[in-house]
N, CA, C and O of each residue as an XYZ file, in Angstrom:
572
protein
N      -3.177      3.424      7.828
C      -2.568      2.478      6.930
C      -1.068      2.392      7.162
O      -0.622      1.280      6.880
N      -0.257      3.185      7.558
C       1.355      3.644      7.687
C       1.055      2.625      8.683
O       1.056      1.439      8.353
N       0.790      3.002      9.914
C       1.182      2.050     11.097
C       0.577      0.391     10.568
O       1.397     -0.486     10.294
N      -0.307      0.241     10.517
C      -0.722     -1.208     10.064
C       0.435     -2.020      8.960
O       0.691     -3.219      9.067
N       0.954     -1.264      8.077
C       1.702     -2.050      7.139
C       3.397     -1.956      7.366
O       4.126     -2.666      6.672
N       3.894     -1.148      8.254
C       4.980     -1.130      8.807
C       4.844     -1.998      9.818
O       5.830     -2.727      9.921
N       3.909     -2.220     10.690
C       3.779     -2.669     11.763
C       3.928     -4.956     11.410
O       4.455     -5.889     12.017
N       3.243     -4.832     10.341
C       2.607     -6.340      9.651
C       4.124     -6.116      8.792
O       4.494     -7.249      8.484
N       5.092     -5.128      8.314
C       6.249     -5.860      7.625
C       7.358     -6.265      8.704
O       7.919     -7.355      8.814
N       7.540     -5.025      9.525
C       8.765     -4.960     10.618
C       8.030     -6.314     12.254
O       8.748     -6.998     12.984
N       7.146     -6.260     12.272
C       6.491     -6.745     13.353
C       6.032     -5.921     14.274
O       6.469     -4.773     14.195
N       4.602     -6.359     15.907
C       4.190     -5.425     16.325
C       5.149     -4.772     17.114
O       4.815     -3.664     17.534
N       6.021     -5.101     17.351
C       7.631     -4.605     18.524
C       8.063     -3.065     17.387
O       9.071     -2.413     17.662
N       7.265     -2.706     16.300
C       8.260     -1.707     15.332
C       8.328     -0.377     15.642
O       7.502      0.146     14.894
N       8.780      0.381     16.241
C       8.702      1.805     16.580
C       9.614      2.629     15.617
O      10.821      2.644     15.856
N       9.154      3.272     14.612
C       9.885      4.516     13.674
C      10.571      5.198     14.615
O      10.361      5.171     15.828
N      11.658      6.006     13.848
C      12.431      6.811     14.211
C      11.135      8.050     14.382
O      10.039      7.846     13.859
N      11.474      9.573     15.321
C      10.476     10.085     15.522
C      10.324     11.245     14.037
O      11.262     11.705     13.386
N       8.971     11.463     13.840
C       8.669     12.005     12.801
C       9.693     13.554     13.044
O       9.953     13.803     14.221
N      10.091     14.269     12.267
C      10.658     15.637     11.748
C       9.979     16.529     11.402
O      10.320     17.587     11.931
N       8.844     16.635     10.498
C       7.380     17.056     10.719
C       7.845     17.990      9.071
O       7.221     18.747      8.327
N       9.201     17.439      9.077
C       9.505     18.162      6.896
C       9.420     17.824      6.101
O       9.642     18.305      4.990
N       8.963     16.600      6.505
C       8.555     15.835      4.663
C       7.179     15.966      4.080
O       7.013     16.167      2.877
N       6.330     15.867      4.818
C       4.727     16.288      4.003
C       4.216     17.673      4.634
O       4.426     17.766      5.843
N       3.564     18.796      4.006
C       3.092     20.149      4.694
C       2.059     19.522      5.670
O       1.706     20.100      6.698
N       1.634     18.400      5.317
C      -0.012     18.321      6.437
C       0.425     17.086      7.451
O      -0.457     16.280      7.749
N       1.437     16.954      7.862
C       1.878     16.051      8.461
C       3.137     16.478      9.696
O       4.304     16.098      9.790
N       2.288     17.466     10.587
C       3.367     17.943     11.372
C       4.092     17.083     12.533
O       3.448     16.223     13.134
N       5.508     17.348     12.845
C       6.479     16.395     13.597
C       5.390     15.576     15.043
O       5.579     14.638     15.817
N       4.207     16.601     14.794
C       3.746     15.586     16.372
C       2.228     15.224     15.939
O       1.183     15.371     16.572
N       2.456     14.709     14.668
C       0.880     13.706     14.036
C       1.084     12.763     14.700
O       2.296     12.638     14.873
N       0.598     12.119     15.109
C       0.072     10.589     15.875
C       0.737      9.704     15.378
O       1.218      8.801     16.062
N       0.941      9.825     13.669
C       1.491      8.611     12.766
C       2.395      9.208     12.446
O       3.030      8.537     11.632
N       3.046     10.552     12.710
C       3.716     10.948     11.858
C       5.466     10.577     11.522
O       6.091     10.962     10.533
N       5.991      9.732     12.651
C       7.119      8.518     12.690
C       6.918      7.558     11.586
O       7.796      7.114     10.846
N       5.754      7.313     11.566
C       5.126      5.836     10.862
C       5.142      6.509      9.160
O       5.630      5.925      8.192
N       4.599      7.609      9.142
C       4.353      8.071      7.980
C       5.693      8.401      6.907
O       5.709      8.167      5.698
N       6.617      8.913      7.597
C       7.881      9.535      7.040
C       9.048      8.088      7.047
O      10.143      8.028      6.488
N       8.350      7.018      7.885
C       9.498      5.632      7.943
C       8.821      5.090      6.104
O       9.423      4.405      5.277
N       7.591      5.640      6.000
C       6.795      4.734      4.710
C       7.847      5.253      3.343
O       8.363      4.604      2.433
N       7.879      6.864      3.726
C       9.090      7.516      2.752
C      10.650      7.024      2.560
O      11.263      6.650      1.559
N      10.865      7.111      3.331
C      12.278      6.344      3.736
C      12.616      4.588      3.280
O      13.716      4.045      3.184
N      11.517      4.113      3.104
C      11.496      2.351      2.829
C      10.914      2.440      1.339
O      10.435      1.436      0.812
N      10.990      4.139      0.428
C      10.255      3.416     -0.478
C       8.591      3.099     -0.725
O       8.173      2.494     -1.713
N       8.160      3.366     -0.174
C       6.760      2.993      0.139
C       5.311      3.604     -0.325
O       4.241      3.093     -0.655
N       5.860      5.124     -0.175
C       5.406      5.874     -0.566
C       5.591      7.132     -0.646
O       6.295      7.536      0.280
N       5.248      7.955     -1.382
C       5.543      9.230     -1.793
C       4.389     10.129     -1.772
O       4.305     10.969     -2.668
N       3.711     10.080     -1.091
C       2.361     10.632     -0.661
C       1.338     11.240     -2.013
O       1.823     11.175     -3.143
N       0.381     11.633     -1.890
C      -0.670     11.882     -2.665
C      -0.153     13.188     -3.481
O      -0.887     13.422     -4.440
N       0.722     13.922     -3.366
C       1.174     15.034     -4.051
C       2.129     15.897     -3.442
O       2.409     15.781     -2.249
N       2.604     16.680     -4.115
C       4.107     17.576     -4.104
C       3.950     17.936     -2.711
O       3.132     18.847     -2.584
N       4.637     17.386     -1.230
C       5.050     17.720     -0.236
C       3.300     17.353      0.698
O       2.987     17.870      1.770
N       2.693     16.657      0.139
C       1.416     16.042      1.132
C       1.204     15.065      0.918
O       1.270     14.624     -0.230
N       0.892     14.405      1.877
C       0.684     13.078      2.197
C      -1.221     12.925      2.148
O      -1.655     12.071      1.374
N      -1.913     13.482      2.701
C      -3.165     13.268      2.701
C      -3.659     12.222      3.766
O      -4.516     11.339      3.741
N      -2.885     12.623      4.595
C      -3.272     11.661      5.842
C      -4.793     11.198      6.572
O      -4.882     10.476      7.565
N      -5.600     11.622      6.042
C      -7.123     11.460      5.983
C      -7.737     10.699      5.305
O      -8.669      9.978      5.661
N      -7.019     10.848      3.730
C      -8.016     10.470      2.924
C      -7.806      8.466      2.875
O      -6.863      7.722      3.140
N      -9.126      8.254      2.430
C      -9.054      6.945      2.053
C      -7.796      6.291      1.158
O      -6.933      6.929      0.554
N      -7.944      4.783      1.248
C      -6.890      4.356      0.285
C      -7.670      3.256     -0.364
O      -8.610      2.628      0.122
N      -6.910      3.083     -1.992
C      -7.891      2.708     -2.741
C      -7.467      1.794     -3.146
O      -6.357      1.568     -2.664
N      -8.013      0.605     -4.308
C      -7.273     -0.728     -4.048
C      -6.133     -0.654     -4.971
O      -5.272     -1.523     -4.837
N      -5.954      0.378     -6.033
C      -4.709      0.438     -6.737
C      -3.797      0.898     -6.160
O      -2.680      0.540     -6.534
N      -3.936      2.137     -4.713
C      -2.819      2.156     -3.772
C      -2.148      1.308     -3.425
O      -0.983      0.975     -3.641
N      -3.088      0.885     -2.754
C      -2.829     -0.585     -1.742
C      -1.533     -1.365     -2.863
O      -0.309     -1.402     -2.732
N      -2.396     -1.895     -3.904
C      -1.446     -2.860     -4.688
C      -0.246     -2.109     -4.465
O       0.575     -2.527     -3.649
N      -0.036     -0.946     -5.157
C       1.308     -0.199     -4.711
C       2.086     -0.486     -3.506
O       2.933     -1.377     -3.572
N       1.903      0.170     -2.387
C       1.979      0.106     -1.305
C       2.337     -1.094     -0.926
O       3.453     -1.185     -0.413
N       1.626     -2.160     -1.049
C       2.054     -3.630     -0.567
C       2.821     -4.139     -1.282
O       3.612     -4.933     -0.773
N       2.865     -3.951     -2.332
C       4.084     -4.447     -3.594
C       5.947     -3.924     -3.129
O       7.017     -4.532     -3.119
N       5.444     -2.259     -2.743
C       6.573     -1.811     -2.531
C       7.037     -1.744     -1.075
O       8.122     -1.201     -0.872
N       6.217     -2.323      0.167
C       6.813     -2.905      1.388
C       7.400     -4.657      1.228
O       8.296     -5.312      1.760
N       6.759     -4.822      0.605
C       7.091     -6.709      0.503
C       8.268     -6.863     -0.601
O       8.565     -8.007     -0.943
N       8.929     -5.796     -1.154
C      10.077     -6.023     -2.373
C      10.812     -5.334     -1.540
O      11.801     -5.907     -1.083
N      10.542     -3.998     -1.143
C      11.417     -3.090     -0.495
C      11.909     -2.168     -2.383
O      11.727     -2.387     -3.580
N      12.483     -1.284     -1.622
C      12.862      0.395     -2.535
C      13.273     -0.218     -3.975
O      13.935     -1.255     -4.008
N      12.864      0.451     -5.194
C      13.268     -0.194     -6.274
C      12.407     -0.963     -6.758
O      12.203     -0.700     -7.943
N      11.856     -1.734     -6.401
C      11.103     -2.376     -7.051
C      10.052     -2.048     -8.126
O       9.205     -1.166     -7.986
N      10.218     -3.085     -9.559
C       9.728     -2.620    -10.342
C       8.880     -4.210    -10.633
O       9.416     -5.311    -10.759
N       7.617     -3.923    -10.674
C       7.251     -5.097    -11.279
C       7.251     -5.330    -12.481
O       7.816     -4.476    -13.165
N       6.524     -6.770    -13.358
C       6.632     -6.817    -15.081
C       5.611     -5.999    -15.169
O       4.874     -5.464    -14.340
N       5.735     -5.986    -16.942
C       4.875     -4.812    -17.537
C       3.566     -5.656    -17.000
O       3.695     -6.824    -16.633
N       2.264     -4.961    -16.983
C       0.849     -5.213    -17.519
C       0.501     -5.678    -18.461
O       0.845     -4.943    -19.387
N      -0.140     -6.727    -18.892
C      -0.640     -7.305    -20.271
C      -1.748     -6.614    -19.974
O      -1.334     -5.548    -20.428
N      -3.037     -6.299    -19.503
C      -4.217     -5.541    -19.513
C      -5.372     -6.566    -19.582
O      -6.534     -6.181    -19.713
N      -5.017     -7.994    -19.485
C      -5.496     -9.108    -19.570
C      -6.045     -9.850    -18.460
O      -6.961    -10.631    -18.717
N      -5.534     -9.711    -16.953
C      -6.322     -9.996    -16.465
C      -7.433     -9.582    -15.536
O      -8.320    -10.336    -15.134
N      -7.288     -8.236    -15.218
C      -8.554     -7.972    -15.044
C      -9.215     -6.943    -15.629
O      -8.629     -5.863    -15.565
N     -10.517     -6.964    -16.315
C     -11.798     -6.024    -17.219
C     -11.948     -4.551    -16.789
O     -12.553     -3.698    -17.439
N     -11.321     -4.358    -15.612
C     -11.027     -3.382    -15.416
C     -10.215     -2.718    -15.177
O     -10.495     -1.729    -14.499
N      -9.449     -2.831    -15.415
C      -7.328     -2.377    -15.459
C      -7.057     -2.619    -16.613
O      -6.557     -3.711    -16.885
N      -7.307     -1.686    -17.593
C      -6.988     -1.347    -18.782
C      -5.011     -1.453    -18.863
O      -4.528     -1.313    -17.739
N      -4.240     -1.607    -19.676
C      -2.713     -2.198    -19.987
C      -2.138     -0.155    -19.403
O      -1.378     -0.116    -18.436
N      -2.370      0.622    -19.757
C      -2.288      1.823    -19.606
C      -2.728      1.914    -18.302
O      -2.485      3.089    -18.029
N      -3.292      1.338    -17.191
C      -3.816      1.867    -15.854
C      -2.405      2.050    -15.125
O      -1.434      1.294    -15.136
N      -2.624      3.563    -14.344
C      -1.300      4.284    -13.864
C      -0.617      2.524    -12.619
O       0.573      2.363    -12.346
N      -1.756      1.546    -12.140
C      -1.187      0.742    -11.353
C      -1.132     -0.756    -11.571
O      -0.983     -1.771    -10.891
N      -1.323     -0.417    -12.842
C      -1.356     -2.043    -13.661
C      -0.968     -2.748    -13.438
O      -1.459     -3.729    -12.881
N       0.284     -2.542    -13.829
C       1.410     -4.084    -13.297
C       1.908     -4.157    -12.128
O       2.960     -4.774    -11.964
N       1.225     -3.513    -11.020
C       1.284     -3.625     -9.555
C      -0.062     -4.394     -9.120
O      -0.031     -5.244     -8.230
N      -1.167     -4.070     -9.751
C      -2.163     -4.919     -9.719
C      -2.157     -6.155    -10.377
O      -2.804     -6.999     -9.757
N      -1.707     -6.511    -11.302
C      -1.239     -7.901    -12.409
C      -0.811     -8.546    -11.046
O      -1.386     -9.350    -10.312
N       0.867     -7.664    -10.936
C       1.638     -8.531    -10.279
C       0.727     -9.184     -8.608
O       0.811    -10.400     -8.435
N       0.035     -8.460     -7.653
C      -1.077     -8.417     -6.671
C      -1.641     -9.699     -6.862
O      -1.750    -10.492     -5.927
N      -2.069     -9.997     -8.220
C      -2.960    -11.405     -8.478
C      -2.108    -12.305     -8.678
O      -2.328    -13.367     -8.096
N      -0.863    -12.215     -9.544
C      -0.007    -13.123     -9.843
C       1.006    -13.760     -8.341
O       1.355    -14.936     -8.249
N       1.289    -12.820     -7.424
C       1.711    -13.637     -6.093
C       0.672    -14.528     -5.126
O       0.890    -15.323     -4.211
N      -0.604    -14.012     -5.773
C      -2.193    -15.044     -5.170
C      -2.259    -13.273     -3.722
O      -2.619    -13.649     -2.606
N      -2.134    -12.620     -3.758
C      -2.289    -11.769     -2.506
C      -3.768    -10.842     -3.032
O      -4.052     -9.887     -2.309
N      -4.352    -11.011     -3.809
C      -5.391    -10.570     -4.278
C      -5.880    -10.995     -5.724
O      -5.251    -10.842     -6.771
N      -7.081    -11.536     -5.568
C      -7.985    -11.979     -6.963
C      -9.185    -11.509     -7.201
O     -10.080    -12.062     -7.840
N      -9.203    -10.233     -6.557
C      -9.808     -8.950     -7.316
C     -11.790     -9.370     -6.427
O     -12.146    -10.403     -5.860
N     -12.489     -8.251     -6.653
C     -13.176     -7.695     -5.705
C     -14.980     -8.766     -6.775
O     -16.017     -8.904     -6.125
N     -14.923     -9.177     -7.918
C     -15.784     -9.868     -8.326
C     -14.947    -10.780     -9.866
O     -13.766    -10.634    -10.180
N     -15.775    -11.511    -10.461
C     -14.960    -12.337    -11.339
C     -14.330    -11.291    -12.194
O     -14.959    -10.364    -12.703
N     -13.321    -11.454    -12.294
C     -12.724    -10.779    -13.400
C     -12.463     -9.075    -13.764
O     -12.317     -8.402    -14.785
N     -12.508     -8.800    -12.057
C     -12.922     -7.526    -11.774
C     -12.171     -7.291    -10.669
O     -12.374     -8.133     -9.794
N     -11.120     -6.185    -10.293
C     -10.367     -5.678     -9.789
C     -10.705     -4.527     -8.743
O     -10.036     -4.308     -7.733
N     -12.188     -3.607     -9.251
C     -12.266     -2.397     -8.695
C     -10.966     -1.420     -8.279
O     -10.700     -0.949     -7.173
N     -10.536     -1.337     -9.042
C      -8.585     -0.152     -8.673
C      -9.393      1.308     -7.842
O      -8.958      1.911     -6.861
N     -10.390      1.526     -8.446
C     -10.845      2.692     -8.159
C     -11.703      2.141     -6.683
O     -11.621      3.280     -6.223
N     -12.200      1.626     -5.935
C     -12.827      1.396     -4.648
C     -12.019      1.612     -3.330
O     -10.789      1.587     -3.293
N     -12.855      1.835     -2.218
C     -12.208      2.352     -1.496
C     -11.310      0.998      0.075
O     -12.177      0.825      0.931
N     -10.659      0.613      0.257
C      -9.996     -0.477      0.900
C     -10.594     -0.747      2.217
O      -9.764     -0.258      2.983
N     -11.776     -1.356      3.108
C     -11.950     -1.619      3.721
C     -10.972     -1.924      4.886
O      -9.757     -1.754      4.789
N     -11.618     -2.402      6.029
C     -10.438     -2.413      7.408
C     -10.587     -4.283      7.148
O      -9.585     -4.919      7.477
N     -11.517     -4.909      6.711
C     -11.356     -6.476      6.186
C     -10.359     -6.574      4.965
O      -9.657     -7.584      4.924
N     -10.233     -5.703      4.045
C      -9.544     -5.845      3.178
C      -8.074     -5.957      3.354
O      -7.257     -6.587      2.682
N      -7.875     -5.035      4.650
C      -6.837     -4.382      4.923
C      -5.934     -5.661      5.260
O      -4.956     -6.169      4.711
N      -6.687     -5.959      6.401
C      -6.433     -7.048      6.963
C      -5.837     -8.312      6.394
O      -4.777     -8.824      6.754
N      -6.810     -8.831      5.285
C      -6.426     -9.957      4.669
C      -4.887    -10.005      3.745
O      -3.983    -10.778      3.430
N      -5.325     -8.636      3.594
C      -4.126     -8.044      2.356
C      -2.868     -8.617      2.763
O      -2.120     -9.423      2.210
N      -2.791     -7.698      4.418
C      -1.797     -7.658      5.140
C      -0.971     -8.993      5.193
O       0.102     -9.202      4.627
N      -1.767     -9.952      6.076
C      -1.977    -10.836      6.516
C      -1.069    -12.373      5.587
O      -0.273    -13.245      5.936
N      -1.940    -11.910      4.013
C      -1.112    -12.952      2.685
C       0.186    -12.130      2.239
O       1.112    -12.642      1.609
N       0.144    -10.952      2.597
C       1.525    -10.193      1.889
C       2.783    -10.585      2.558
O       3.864    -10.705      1.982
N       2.485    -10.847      4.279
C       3.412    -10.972      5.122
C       3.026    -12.415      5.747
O       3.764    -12.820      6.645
N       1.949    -13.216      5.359
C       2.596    -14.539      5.975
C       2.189    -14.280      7.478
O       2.574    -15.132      8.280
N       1.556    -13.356      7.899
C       0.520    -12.926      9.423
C      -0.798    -14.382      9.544
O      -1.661    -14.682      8.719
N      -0.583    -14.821     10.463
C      -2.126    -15.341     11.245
C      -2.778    -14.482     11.802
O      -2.329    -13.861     12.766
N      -3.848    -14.298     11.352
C      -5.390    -13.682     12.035
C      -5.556    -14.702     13.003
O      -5.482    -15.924     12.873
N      -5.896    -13.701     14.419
C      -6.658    -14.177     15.021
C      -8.127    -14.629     14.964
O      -8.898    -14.162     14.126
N      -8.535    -15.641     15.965
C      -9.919    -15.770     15.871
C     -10.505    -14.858     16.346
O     -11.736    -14.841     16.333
């Protein structure tokens, strides 16, 4: 996910500075992504799954994502509006990614996974990924 969404904000020409291997414990200076991973820290982007790990394995889910794409396409700081809890049945006004998901539907970059239904908790497909990418940054898919 690091390389795909750095890659779709900066363009495919984007090469990170080289990873340091000190910012996440499971993310040593010569991970594959690990440039890509520590540029995501640095832009804001993300702050990995917990105190000094990133979780470079695990899946990403669609309330990440909203995160994640919210906070590459604003850049550092960014705060979206509150959550009304209103538009989707499943993103309660209290959901930890609410008004990152609100805001997700409100730029048209996602209108949720069935009517009126968001799934925050599901896991982000490599189609999902794609499309995400693709409306966040204004990318043409190839045929």
């Amino acid at each position: 996910m690091a390389v795909l969404l750095l890659m779709a904000k900066h363009g495919s020409g984007y090469v990170p500075p080289p990873a340091t291997g000190l910012v996440f414990g499971d993310v040593p200076a010569e991970h594959w992504a690990g440039g890509f991973i520590e540029a995501l820290v640095a832009e804001g982007i993300s702050s990995g799954c917990g105190p000094a790990m990133y979780c470079p394995t695990s899946p990403i889910t669609r309330a990440e994502m909203a995160v994640f794409l919210l906070m590459a396409e604003h850049g550092l700081g960014y705060v979206p509006p509150a959550s009304t809890g209103l538009v989707f049945g499943d993103v309660p006004i209290d959901h930890w990614a609410g008004d990152f998901i609100e805001q997700l539907a409100a730029e048209g970059i996602a209108s949720g996974c069935a009517p009126s239904l968001y799934c925050p908790e599901g896991i982000v497909t490599r189609a999902e990924m794609a499309v995400f990418l693709s409306v966040t940054f204004n990318l043409q898919l190839a045929d």
